[in-house]
Backbone as XML, in Angstrom:
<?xml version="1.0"?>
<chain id="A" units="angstrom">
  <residue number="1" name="UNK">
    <atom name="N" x="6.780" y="-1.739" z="7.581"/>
    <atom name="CA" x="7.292" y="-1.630" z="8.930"/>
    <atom name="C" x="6.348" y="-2.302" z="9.932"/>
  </residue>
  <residue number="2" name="UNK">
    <atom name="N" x="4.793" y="-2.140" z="9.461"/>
    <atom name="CA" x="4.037" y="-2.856" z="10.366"/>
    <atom name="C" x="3.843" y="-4.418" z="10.133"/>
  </residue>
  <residue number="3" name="UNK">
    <atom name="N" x="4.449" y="-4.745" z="9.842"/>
    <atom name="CA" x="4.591" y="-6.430" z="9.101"/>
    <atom name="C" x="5.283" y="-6.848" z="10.219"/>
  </residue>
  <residue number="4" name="UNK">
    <atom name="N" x="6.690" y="-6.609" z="10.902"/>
    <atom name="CA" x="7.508" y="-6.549" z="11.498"/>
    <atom name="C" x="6.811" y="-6.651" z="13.054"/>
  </residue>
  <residue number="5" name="UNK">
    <atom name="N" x="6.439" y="-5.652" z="13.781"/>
    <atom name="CA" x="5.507" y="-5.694" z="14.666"/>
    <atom name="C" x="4.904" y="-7.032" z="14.483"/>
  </residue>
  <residue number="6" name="UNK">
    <atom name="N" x="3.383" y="-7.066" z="13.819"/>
    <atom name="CA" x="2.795" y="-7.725" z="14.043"/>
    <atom name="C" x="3.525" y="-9.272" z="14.026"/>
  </residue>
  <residue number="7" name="UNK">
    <atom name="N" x="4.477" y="-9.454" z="13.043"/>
    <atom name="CA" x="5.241" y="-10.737" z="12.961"/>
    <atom name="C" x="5.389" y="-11.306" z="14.779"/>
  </residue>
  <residue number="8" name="UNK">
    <atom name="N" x="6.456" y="-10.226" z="15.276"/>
    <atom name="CA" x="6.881" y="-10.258" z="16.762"/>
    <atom name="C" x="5.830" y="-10.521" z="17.507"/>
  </residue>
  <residue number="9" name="UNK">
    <atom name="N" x="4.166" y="-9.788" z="17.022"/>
    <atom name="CA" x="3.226" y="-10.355" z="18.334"/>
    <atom name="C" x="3.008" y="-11.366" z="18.356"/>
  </residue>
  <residue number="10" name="UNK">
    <atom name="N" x="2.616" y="-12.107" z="16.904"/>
    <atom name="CA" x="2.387" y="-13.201" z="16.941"/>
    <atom name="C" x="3.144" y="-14.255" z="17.284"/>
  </residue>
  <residue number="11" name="UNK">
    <atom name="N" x="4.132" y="-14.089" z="17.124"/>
    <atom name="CA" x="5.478" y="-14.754" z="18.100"/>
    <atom name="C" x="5.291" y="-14.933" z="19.309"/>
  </residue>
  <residue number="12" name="UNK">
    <atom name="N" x="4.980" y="-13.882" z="19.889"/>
    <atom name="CA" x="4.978" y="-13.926" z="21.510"/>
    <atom name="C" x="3.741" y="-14.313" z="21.979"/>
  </residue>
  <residue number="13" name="UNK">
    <atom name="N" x="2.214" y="-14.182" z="21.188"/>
    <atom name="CA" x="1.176" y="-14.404" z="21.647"/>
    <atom name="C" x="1.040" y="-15.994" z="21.426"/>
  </residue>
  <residue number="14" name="UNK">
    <atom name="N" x="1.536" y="-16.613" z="20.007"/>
    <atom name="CA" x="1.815" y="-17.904" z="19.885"/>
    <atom name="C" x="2.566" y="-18.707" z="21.278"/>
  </residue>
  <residue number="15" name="UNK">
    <atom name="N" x="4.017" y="-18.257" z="21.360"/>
    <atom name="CA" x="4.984" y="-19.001" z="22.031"/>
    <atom name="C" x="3.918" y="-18.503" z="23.652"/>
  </residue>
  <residue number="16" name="UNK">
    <atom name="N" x="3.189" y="-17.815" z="23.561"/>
    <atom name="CA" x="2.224" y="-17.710" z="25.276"/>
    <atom name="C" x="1.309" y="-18.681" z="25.243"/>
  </residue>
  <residue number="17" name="UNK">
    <atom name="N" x="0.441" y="-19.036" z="24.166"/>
    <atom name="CA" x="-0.462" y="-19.862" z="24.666"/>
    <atom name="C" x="-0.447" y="-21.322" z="24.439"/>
  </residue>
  <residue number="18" name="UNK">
    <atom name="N" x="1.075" y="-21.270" z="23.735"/>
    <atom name="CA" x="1.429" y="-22.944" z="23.693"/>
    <atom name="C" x="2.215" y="-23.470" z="24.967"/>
  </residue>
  <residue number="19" name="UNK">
    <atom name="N" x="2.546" y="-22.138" z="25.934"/>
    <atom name="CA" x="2.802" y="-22.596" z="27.230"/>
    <atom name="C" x="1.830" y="-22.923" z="28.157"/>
  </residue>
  <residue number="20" name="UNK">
    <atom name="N" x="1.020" y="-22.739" z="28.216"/>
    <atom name="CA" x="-0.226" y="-22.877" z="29.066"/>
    <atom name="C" x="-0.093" y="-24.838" z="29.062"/>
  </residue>
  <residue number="21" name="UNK">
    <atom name="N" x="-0.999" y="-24.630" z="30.651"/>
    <atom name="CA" x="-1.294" y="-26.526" z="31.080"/>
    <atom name="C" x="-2.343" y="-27.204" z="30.573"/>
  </residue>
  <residue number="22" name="UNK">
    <atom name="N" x="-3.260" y="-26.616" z="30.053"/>
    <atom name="CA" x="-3.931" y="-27.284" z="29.444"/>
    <atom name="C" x="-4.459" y="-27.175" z="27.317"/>
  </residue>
  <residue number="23" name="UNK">
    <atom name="N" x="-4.581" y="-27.856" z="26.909"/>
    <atom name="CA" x="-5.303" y="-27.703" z="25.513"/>
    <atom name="C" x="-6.367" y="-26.696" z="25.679"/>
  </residue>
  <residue number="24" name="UNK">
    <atom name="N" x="-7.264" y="-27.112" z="26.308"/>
    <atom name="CA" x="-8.239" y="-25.979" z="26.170"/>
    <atom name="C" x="-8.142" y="-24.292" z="26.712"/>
  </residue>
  <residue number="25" name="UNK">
    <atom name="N" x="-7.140" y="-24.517" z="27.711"/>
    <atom name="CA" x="-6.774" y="-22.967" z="28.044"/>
    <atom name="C" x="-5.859" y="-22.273" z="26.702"/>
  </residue>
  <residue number="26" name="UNK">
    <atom name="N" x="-4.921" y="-23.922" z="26.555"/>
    <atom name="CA" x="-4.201" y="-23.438" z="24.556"/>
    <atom name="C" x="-4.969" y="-22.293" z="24.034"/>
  </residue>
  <residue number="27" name="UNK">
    <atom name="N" x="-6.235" y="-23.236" z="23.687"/>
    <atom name="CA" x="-6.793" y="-22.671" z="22.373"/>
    <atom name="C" x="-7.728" y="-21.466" z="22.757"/>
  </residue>
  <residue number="28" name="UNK">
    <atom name="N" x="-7.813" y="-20.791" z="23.407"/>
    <atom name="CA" x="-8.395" y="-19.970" z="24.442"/>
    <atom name="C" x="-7.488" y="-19.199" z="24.082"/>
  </residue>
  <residue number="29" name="UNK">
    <atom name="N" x="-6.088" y="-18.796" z="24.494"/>
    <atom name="CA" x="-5.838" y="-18.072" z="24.640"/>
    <atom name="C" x="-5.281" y="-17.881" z="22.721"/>
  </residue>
  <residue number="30" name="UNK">
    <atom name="N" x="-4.761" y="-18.913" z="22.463"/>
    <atom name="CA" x="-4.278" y="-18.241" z="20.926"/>
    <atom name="C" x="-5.847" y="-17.362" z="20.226"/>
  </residue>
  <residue number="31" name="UNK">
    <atom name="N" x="-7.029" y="-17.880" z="20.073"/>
    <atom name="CA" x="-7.620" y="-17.276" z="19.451"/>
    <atom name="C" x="-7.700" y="-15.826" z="20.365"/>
  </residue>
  <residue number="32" name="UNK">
    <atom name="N" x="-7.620" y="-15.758" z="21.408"/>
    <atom name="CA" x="-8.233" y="-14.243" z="22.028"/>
    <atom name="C" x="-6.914" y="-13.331" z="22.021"/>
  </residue>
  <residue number="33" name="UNK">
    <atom name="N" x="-5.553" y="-14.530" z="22.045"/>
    <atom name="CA" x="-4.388" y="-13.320" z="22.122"/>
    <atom name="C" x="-3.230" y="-13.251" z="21.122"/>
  </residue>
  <residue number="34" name="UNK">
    <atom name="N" x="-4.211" y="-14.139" z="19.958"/>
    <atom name="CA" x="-3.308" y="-14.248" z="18.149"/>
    <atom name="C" x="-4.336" y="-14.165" z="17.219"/>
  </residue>
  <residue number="35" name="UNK">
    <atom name="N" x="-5.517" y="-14.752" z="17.188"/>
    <atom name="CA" x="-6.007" y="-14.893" z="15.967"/>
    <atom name="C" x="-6.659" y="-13.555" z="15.524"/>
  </residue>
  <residue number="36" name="UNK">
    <atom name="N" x="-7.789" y="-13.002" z="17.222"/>
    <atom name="CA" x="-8.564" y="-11.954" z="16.532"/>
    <atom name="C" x="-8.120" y="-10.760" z="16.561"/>
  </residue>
  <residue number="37" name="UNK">
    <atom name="N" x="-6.550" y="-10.563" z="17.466"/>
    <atom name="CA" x="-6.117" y="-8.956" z="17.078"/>
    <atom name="C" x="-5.733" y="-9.374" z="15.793"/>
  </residue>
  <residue number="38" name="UNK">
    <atom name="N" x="-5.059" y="-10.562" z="15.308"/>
    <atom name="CA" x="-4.407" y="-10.279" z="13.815"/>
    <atom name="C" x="-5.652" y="-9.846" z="12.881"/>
  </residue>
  <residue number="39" name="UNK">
    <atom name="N" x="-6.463" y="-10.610" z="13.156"/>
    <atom name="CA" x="-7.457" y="-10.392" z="11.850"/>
    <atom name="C" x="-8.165" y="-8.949" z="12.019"/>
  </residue>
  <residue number="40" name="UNK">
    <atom name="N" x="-8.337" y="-8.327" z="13.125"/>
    <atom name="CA" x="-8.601" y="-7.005" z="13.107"/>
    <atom name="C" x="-8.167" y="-6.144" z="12.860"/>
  </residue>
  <residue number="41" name="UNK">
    <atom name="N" x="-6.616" y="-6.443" z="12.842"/>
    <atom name="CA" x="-5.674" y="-5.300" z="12.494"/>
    <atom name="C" x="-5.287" y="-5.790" z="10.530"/>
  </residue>
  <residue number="42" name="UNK">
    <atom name="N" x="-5.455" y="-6.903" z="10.230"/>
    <atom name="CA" x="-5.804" y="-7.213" z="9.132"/>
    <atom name="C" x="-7.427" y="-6.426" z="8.557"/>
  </residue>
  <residue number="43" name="UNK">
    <atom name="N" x="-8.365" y="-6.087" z="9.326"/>
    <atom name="CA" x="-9.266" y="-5.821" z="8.790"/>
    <atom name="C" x="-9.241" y="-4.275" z="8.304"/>
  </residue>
  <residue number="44" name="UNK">
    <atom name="N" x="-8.254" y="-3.566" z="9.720"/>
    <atom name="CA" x="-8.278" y="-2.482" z="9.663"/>
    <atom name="C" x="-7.791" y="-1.394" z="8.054"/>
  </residue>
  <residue number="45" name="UNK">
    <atom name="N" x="-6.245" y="-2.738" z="8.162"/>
    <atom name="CA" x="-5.517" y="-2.060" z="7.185"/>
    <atom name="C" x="-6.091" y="-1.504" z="5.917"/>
  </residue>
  <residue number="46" name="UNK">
    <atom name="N" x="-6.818" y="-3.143" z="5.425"/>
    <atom name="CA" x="-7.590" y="-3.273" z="4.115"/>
    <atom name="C" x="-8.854" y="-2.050" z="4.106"/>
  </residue>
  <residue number="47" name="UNK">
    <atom name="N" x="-9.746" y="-1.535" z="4.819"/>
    <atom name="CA" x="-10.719" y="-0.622" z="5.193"/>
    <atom name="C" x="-9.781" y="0.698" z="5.148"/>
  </residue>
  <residue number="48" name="UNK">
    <atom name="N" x="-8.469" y="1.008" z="5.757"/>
    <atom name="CA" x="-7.843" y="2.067" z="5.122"/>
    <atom name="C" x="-7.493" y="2.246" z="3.956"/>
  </residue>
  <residue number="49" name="UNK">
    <atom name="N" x="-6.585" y="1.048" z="3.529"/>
    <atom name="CA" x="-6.549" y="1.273" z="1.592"/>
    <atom name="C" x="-7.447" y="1.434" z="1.099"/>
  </residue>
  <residue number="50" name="UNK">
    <atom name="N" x="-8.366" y="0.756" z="1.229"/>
    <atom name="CA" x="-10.001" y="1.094" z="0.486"/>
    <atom name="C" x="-10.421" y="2.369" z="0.508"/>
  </residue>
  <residue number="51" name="UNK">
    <atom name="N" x="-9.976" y="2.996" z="1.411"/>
    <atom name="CA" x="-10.530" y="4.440" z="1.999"/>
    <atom name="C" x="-9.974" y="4.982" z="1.174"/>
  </residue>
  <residue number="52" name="UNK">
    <atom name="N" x="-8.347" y="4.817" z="1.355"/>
    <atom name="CA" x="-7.571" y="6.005" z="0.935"/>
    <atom name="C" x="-7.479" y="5.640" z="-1.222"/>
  </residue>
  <residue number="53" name="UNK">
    <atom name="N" x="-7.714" y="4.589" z="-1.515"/>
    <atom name="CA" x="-7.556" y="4.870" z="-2.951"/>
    <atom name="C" x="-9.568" y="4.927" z="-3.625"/>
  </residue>
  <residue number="54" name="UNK">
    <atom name="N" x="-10.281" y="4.902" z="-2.824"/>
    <atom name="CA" x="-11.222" y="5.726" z="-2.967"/>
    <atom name="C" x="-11.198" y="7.099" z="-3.016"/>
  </residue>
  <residue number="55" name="UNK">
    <atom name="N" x="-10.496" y="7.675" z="-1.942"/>
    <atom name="CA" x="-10.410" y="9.168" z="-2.029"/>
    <atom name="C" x="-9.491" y="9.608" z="-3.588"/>
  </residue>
  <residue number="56" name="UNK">
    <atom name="N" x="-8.442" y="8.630" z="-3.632"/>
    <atom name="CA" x="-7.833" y="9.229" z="-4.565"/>
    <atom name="C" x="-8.443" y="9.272" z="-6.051"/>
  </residue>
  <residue number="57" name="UNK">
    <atom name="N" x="-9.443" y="8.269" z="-6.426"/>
    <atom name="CA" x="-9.936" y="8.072" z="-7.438"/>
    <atom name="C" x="-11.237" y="9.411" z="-7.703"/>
  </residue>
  <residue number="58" name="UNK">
    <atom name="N" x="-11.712" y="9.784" z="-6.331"/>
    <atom name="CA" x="-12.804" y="10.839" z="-6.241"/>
    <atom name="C" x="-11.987" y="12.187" z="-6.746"/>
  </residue>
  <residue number="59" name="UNK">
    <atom name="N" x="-10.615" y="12.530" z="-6.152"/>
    <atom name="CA" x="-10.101" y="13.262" z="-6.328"/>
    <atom name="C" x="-9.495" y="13.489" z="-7.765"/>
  </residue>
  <residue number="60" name="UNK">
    <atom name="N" x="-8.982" y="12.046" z="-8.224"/>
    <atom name="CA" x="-8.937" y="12.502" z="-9.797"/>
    <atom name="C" x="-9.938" y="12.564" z="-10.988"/>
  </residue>
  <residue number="61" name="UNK">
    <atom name="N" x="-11.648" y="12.115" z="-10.492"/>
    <atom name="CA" x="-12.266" y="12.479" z="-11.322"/>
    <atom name="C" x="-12.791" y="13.978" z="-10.812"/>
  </residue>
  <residue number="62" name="UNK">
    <atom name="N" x="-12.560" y="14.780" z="-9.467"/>
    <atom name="CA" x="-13.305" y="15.374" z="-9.341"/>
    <atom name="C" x="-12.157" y="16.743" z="-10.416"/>
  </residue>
  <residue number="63" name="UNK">
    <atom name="N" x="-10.686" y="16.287" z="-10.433"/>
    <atom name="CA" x="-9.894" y="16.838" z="-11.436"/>
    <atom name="C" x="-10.208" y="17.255" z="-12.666"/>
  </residue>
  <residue number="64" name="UNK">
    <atom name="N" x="-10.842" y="15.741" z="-13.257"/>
    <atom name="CA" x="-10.898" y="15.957" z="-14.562"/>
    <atom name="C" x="-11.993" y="16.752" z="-14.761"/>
  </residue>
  <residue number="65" name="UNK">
    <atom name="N" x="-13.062" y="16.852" z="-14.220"/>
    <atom name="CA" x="-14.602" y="17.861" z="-14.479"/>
    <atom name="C" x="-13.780" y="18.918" z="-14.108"/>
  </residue>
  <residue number="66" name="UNK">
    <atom name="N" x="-12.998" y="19.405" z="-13.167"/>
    <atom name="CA" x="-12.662" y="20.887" z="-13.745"/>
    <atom name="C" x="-11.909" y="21.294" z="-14.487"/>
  </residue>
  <residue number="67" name="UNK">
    <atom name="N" x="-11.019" y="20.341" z="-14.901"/>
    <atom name="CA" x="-10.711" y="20.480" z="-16.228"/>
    <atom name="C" x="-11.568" y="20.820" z="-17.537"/>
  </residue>
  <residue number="68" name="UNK">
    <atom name="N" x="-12.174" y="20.399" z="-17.410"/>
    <atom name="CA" x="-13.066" y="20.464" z="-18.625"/>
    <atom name="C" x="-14.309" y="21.325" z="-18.758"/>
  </residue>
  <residue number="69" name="UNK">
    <atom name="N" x="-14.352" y="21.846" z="-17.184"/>
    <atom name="CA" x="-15.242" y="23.314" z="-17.076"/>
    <atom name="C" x="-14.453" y="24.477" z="-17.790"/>
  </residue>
</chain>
């Protein structure tokens, strides 16, 4: 669902800074208002999966030792 979103920002943050009058205000604004929210919210995601199938892996070994207590 969040694919969707972000698709649309980048749409709109793209189609914004290819309106601008100059090249250099261009590229100004795509990196500050496309490149680095994507990649942060790209960074974010990956740092949650990591999180969350860490937890799950802690949780199924912390399973199996009581199992076997």
């Amino acid at each position: 669902m969040w694919h969707i979103v972000v698709i649309g920002y980048l749409f709109v943050a793209i189609m914004f800074s290819v309106a601008q009058p100059s090249i250099a205000r261009m590229v100004v604004y795509l990196l500050f208002w496309a490149v680095l929210p994507t990649v942060f919210v790209c960074w974010v995601v990956l740092i949650r999966r990591r999180n969350k199938r860490l937890k799950a892996e802690e949780d199924a070994a912390d399973g199996a030792r009581t199992q076997q207590d």
